[in-house]
N, C-alpha and C positions, 0 to 999 in steps of 0.2 A: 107532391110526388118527388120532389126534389129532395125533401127530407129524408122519403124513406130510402130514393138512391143512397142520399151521403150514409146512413147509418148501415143500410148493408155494406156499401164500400169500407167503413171504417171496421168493422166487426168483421168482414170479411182479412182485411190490412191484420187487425191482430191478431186472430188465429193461425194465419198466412206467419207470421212475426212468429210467434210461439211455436207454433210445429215447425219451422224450418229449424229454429235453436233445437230443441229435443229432437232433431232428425240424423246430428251430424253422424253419428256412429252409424246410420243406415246409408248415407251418401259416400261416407269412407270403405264402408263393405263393398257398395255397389261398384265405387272406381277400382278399388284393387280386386272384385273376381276376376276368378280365370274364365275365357274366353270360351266356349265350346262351339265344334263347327255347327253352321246351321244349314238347315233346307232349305236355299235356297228356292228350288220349284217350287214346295211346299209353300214357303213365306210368300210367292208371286198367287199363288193360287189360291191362299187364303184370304189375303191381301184386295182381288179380284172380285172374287165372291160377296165381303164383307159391301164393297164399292157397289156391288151389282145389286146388293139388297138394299142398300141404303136409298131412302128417296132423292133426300138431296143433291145427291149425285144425281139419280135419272133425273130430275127438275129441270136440272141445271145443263146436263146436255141437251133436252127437249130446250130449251129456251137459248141454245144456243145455236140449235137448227132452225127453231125461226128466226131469231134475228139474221142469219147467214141467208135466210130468203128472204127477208127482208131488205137486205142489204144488196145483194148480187144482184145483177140481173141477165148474168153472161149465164150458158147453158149448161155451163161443169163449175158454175161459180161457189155453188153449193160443198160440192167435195172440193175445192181449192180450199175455202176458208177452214173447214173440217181440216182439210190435212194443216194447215198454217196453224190453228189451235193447238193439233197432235203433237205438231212439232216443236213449239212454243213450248209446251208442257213439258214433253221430255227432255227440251231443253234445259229447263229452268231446274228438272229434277235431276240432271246429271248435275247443272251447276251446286244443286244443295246437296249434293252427298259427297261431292269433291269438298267443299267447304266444310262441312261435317267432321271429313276425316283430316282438315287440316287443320283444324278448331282442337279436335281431340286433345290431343298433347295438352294444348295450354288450359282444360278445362278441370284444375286440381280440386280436389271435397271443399278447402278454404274457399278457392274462385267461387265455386258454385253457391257455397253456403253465402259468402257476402253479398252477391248477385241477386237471390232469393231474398235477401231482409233488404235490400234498397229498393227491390222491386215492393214490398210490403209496403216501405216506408212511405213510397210513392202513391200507392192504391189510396192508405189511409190519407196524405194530403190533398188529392182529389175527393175522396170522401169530405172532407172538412170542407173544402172549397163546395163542395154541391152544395152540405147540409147549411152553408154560411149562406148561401143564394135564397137555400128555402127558406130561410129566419129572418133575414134581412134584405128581400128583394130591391127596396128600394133605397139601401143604402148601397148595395152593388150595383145599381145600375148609375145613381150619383157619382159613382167612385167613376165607371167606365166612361159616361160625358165626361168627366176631367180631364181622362186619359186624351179623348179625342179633340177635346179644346187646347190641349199643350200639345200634340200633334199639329196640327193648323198652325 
């Protein structure tokens, strides 16, 4: 199993690698279009929608109302955690769109394009490192007692 992670991750790494180089004149178009206004209502309603049909999402608020009755045992304890959730959320998504737009500026085709091949670079040597576990289990676990005897 481990083999076949490392080799999707490595195969995954160089195509990743390869199309990011061949991308650059699409990432350069992308940063300098011009801006056209949007729907806002539109994009919130779409947005909603797409959320409302997705399971994951219902799952995942079903599972977060019982654990909230699980949890609570006060008689509004239920809607407290629900709102404490709402609010967390909305929190977190005002904090990611202020950051968003304060990121922009600095995020030029060059940044992005180096960004994307170190992230590559990175996939494929966790790939190597998986597929090295699957080939040689028991010299990577010899290696790791080392680790932990020069620790001690």
């Amino acid at each position: 199993m481990l083999i076949f992670g490392g080799v999707v991750l490595i195969a995954f790494g160089v195509i990743s690698y390869i199309r990011t180089s061949k991308s650059f004149i699409k990432i350069v178009r992308e940063h300098y279009s011009v801006n056209t206004n949007k729907n806002h209502g539109g994009l919130f309603l779409k947005g909603f929608l797409l959320n409302f049909v997705n399971f994951g999402v219902l799952a995942g608020w079903i599972a977060t109302i019982v654990i909230a009755q699980a949890v609570t045992t006060h008689k509004n304890g239920v809607l407290l955690f629900l709102a404490t959730v709402l609010i967390t959320l909305f929190t977190t998504d005002l904090l990611k769109i202020f950051l968003a737009k304060r990121l922009k500026s600095n995020l030029t085709p060059r940044f992005i394009i180096k960004t994307k091949k170190w992230v590559s670079i990175l996939i494929i040597g966790f790939g190597v490192i998986l597929l090295l576990q699957g080939v040689f289990p028991k010299g990577i676990q010899k290696g790791l007692d080392k680790i932990e005897t020069l620790e001690e």
